[in-house]
N, C-alpha and C positions, 0 to 999 in steps of 0.2 A: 018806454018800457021795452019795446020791441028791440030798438038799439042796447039795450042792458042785458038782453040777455042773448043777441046774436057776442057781443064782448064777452060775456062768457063762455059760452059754447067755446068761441076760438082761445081764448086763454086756456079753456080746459084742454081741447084739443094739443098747443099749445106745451102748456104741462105734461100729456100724456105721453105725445110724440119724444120729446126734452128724455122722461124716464127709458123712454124704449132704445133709446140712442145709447142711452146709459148702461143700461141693462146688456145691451148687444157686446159693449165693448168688454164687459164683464165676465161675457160668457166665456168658459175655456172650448168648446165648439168652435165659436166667432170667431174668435180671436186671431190673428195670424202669427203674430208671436206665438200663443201657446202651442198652435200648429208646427211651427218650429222644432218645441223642443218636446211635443209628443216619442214614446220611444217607439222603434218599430215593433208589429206583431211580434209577440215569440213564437219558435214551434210548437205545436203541442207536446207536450208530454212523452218523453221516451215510452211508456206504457201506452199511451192513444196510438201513437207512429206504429205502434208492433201490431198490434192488435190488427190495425187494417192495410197494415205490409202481409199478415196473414193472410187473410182473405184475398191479397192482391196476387203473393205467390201462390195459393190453392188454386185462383184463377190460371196459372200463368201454364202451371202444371198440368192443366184441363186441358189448355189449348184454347181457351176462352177470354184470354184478358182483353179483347175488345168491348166485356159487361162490365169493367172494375169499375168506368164513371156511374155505372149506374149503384153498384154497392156502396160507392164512395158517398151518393147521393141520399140513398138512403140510410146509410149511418148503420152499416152491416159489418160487426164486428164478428170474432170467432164464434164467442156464447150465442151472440142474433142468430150466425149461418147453420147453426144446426138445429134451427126451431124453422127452418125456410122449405115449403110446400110444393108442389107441382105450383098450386092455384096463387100462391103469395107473391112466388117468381112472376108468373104471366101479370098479377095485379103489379109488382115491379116495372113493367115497362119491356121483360124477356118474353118477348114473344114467339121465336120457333121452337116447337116442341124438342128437337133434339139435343139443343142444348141446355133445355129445362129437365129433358130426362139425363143424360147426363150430368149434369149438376146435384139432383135429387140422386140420383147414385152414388155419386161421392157422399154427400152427406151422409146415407144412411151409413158406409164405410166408417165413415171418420165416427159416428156415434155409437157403432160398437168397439171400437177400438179406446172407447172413455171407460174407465170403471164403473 
């Protein structure tokens, strides 16, 4: 009995292995053909690109564009940077005050200058 059922366990094993091999070569992941003919990324969106070419030249303007990795990071578009705080900056990862108060000065500029 005990030989009938170690012959199955491995049959099963076996079978399961068998599927998994099958399955692997199926996947478009796996696969290194499909890898092939995967197409490359596209860019984003002429509107995604502008939006955070904004806020890169707004930096650039400041004399700040050494922050844009971190705006880029955080997914800070036009509309995000003028909802952006003393305290949101510093929660950001900008840590000296002078370039957070400058920053927060521009903004407040740019949001009166909106209708």
């Amino acid at each position: 009995m005990e030989q009938n059922v170690s012959e199955s366990s491995s049959s099963a094993t076996a079978t399961v292995t068998a599927m998994a091999e099958k399955q692997e070569t199926k996947s478009p992941l796996l696969s290194a053909k499909s890898h092939k003919r995967r197409r490359p990324k596209e860019d984003p969106s002429p509107r995604k690109r502008g939006r955070s070419d904004g806020v890169r030249s707004w930096l650039l303007e400041l004399e700040l564009s050494k922050y844009a990795p971190i705006f880029e990071l955080h997914e800070i578009d036009e509309e995000s940077l003028l909802r952006l705080t003393m305290s949101r900056l510093e929660r950001m990862g900008i840590l000296p005050i002078g370039p957070r108060r400058i920053m927060v000065h521009a903004i407040q500029k740019l949001r009166k200058r909106l209708p």
